[in-house]
N, C-alpha and C positions, 0 to 999 in steps of 0.2 A: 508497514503502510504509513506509518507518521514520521518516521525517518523520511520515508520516499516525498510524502507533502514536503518536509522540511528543505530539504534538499531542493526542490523544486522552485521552493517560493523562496530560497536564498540568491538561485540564480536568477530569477527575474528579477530581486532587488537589484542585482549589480549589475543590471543591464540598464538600468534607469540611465533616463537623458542624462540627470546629472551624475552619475557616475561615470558616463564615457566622457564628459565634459571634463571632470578631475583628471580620470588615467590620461588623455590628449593633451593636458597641461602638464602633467608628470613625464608624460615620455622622454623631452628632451634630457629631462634630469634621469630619467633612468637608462638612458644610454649612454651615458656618460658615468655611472654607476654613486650616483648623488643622491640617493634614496634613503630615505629610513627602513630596516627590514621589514617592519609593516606594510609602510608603501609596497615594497617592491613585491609582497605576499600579494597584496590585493591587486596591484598592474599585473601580474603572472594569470592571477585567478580571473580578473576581469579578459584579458588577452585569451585565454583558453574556452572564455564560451561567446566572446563577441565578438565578430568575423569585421564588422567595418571598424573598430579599435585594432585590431590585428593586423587589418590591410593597411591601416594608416601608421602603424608601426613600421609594414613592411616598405612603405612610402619614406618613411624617415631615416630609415637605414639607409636606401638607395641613395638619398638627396646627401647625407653622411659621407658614404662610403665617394661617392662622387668628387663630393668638396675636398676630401685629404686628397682624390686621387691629382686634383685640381691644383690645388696647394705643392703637392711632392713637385709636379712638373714644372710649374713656375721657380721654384728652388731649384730644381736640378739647372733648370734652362739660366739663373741668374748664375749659381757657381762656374756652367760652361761662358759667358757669357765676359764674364769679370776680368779673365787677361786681355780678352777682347777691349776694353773699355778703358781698363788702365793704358794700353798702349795706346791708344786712341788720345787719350788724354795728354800723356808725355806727349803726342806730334803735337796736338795741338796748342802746350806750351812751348814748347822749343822752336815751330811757326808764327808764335807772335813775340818770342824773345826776337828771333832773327830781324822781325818783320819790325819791334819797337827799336833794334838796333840800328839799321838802318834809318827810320824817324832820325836817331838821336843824333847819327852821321850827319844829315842831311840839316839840323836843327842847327847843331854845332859849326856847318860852315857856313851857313846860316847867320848867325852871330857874329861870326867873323866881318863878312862881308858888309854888315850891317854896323860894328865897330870901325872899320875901313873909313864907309861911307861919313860918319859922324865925325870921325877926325879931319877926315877932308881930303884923307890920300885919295878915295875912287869915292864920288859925289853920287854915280850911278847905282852901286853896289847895294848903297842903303835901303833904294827900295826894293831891292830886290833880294836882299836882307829880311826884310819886314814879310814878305812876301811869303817868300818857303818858311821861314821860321814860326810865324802865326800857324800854316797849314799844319807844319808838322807836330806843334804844340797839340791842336785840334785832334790829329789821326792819333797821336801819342793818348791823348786822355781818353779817347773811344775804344781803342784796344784796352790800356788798362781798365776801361770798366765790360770789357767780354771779359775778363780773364777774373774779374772776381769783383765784389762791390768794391765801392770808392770811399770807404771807411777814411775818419781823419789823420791815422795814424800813417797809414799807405798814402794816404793822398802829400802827407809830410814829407814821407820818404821821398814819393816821385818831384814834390819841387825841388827838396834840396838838391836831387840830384839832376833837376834840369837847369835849377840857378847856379850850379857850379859850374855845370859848361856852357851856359852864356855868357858870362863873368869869363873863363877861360878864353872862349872865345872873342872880347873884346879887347885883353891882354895880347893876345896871339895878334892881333892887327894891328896890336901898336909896337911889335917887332919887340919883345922883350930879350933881355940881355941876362949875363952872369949865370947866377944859378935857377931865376926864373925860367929859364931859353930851355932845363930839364924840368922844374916841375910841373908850369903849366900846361906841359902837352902831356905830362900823366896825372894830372889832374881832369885833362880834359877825356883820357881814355878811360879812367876811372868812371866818370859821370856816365859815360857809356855804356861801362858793362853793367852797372849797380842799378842805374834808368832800366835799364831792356831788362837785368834781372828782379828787379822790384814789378815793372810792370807785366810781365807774362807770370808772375806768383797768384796762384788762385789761394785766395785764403779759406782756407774749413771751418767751419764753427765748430768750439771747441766741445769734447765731450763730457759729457754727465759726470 
């Protein structure tokens, strides 16, 4: 009979509000199995005789079990997704390589036209020198900043390599001779590819 009292008035202790308040604050950690063996004796013992601590256990697994299921899909869906994206990515450098090459073609005769005019061989040329070569400068710096920020390093790159085919281009107009009449027109096709390929590089920030 005093066993049975004892028993009795142990389980009403551990139904106390604040006892389901403790084991509902331990749950998460005992699902996760972050318990001290005490704890988890007394969440087991409290769970076996209180039905709304047990429903809210079985509440926590569900909302658990959920979230991995949530998580796994998102992960599978990012692994199928990723040659997807890389190839996506390669068009759409190789779309603004093509697209800043053309700029540089356009920039560089450009230049020319615009050297022409200021020597005085074609008067008309100059503005119309000034004209496409300002636009293409413009289009030229708005693709390189789709293609990645405009860091100072990059940004070094892309003048030098648009002040060498201006520079080219103002030699080219003044009819150069000897062994200029070969560098400067691969100097000026250089500034071309190195421009388009500088500016369609998307830079990464570097890892940890």
């Amino acid at each position: 009979m005093v066993e049975s009292y004892e028993t009795t008035t142990t389980r009403i202790a551990s139904l106390s509000p604040a006892v389901c308040t403790l084991v509902q604050d331990l749950l998460p950690l005992y699902l996760e199995g972050e318990v001290s063996p005490s704890s988890r004796d007394l969440i087991v013992d409290h769970l076996g005789h209180c039905e709304r601590c047990a429903g809210y256990l079985a509440g926590a697994q569900s909302v658990r079990g959920q979230l991995r299921r949530d998580l796994a899909q998102r992960a599978e869906a990012a692994v199928a997704a990723a040659p997807e994206r890389r190839a996506l990515s390669r068009g759409r450098r190789l779309l603004i390589g093509l697209m800043s090459l053309v700029l540089c073609t356009v920039g560089g005769f450009a230049s020319i036209g615009l050297g022409a005019g200021i020597s005085g061989d074609a008067p008309g040329a100059a503005a119309i020198g000034l004209v496409f070569g300002i636009g293409a400068l413009v289009m030229l710096f708005l693709l390189a900043s789709v293609a990645g920020p405009l860091r100072s390093a990059r940004l070094g790159q892309i003048c030098a390599g648009l002040g060498i085919g201006v520079l080219s281009g103002f030699i080219l107009s003044n009819g150069p001779s000897g062994p200029a009449a070969f560098a400067v027109p691969m100097a000026f096709l250089a500034m071309l590819v190195v421009s388009g390929a500088v500016i369609a590089s998307e830079r990464r920030p570097a890892r940890a």
